[in-house]
PALUM-437407 format. One line per 3 residues: number of its first residue (from 1); their letters; for each residue x, y, z of N, C-alpha, C. Coordinates in steps of 0.001 Angstrom, whole numbers, always signed. Each point is the difference from the previous one (the first is absolute). Layout:
N
NUM	a	X:Y:Z:X:Y:Z:X:Y:Z ~ ...
***
This chain:
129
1	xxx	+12571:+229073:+18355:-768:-1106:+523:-1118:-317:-991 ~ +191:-1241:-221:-1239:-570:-630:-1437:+231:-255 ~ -1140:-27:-501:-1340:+528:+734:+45:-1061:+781
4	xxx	+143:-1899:-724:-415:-996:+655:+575:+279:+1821 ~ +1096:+262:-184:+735:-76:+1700:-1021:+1021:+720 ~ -405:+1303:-719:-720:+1268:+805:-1072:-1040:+232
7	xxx	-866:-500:-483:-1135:-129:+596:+91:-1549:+1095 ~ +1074:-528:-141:+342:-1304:+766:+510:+1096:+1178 ~ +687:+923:+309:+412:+754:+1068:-1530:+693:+721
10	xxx	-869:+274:-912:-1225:+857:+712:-774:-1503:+51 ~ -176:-812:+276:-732:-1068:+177:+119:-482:+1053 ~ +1174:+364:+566:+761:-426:+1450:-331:+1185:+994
13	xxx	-495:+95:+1109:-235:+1247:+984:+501:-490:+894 ~ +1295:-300:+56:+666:+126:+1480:-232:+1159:+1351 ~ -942:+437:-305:-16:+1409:+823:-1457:+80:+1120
16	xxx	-639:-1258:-848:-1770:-219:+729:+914:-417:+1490 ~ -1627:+327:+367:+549:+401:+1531:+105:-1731:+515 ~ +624:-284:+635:+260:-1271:+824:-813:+189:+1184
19	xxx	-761:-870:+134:-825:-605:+849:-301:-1286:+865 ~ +1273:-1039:-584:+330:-840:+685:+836:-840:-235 ~ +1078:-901:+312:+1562:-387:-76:-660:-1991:-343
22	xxx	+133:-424:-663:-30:-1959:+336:+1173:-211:+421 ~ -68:-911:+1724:+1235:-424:+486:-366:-1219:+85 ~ +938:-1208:-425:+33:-1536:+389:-1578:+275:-267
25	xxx	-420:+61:-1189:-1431:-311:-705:-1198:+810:+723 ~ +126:+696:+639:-931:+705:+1187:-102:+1082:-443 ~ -1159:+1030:-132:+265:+1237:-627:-262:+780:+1679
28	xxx	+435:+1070:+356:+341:+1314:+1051:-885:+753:-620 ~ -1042:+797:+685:-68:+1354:-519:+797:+1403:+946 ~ -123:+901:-1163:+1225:+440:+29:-397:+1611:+566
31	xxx	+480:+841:+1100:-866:+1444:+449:+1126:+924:-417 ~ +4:+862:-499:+1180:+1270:-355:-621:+1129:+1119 ~ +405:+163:+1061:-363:+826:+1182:+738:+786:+791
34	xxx	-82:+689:+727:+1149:+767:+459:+872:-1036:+1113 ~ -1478:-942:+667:+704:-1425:+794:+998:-536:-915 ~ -33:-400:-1003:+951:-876:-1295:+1003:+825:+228
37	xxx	+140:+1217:-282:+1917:+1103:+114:-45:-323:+848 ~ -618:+115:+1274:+835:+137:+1335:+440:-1633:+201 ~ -376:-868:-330:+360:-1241:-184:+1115:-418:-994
40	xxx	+34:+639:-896:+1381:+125:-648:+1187:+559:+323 ~ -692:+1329:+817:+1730:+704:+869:+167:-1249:+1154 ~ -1247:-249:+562:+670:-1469:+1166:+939:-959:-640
43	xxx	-670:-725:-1109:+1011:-796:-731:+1641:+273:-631 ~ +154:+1467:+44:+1288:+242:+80:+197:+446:+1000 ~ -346:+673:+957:+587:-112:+1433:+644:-1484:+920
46	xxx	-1118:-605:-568:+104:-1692:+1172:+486:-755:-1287 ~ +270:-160:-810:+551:-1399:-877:+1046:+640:-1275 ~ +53:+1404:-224:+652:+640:-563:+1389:+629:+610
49	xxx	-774:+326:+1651:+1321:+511:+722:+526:+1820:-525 ~ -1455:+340:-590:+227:+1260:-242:-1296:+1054:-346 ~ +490:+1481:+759:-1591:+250:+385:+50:+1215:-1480
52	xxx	-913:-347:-393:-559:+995:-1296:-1092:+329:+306 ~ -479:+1206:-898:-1313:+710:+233:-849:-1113:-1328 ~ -1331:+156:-3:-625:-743:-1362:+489:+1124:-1532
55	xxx	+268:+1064:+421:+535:+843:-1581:+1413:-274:-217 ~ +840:-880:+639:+1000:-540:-337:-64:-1452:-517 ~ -788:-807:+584:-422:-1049:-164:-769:+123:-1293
58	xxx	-1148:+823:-252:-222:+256:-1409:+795:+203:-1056 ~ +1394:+355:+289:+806:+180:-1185:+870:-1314:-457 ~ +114:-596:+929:-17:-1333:+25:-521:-944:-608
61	xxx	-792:+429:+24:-1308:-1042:-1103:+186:+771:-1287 ~ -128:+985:+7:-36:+349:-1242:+1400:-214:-564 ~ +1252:-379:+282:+1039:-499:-635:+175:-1199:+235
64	xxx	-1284:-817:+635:+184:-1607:-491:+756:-283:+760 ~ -218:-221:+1221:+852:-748:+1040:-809:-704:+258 ~ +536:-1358:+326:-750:-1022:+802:-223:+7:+954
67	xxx	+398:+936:+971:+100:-413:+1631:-1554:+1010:+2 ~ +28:+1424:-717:-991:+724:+206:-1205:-941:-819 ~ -108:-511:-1098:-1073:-521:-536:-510:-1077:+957
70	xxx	+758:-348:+1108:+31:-1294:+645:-1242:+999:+1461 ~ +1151:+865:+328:-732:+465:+1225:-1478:+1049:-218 ~ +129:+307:-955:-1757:+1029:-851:-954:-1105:+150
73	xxx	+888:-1262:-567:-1446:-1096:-890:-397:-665:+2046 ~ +804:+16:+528:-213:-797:+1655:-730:+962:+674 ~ +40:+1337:-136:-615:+921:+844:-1598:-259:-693
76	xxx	-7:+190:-1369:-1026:-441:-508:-874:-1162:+381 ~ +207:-722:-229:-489:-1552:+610:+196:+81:+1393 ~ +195:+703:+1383:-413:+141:+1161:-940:+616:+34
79	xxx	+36:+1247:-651:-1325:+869:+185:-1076:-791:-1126 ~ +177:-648:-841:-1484:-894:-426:-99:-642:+448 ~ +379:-873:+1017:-285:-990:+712:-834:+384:+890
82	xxx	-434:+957:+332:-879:+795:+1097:-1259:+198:-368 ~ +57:+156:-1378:-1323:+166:-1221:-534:-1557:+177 ~ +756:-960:+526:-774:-1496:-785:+224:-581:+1192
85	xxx	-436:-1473:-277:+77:-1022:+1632:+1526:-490:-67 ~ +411:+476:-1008:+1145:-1113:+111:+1623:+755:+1529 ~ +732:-275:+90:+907:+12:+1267:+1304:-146:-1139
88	xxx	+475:+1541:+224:+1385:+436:-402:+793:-515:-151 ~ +1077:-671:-1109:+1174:-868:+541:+985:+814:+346 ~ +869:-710:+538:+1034:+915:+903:+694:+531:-973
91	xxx	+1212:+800:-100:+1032:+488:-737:+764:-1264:-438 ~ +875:-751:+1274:+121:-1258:-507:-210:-690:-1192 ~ -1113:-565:+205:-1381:-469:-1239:+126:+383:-887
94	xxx	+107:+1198:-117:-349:+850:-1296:+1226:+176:-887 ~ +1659:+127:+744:+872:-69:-519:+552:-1404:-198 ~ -415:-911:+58:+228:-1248:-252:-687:-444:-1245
97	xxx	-1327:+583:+157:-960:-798:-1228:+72:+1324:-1302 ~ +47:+1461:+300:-256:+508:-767:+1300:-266:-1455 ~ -779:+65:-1136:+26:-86:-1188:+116:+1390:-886
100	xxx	+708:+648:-566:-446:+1365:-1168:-1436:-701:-1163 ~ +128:-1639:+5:-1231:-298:-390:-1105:+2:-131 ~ -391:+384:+1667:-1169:+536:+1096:-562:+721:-578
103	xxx	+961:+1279:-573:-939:+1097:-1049:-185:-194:-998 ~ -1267:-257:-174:-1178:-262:-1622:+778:+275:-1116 ~ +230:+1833:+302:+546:+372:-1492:+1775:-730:-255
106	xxx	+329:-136:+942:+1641:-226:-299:-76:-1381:+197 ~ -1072:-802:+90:+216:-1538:-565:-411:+96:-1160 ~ -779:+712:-761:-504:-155:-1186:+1118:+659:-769
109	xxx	+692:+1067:+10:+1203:+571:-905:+908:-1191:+205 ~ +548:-735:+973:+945:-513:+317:-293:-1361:-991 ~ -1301:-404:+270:-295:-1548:-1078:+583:+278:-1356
112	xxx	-870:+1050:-378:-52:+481:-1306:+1337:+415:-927 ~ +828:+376:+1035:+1675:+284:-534:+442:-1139:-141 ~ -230:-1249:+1151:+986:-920:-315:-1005:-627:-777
115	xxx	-1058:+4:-308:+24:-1340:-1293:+298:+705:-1192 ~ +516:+1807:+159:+596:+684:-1645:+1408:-760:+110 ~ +518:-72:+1439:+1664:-340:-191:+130:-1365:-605
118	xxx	-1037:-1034:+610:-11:-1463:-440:+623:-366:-1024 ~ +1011:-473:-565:-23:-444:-1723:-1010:-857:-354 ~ -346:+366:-1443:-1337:-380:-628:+316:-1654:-388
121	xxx	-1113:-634:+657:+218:-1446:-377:+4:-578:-1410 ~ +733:-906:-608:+142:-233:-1157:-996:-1099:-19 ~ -847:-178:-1507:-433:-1507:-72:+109:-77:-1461
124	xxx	+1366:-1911:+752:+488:-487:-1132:-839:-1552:-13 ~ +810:-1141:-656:-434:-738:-194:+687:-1165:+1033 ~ +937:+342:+364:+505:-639:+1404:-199:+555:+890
127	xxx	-177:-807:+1316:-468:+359:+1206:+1343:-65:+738 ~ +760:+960:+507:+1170:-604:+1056:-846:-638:+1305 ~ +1585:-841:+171:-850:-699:+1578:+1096:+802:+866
***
């Protein structure tokens, strides 16, 4: 690996702690609590249709499933919603509007790859129409 790529890789901290999701332009703040797991085993009990403990559900996330990144980040944003004035959106809501965008760091890796994939614009002396 490059140095240039090493220090473009340590420049990126995907790992800072998340503290709050932007949905449909609105930012959530966000509670990591023992309320949040137990709100995540609900979300696979009632919309998953399957009952896990949260150390199963943790392994889950950690191999990048959507359904678990879906039900961690909702348990999250119920239990911050308790911290602030704002009123919980339902599960519903949340699986309708939510985005992998929502998270800061993985909209910013995600921009950043596709304008590497982009092909590089040419400038000639004709303009196509």
């Amino acid at each position: 690996m490059t140095e240039k790529m090493q220090d473009e890789i340590r420049g990126v901290d995907i790992t800072r702690p998340l503290d709050h999701l932007e949905i449909d332009g609105k930012e959530y703040p966000l509670a990591f609590d023992m309320a949040s797991m137990r709100i995540a085993e609900d979300v696979y009990e009632l919309q998953y249709n399957r009952i896990l403990g949260f150390a199963t559900i943790a392994r889950h996330l950690a191999a990048g499933r959507i359904g678990a990144i879906m039900a961690v980040l909702y348990g999250a944003l119920v239990s911050g919603a308790t911290t602030g004035e704002a009123e919980p959106m339902t599960w519903g809501e949340f699986y309708d509007k939510f985005k992998l965008t929502s998270i800061p760091a993985v909209k910013d890796l995600l921009l950043k790859n596709l304008k590497k994939a982009l092909p590089a614009v040419e400038t000639g002396e004709g303009n196509p129409q």
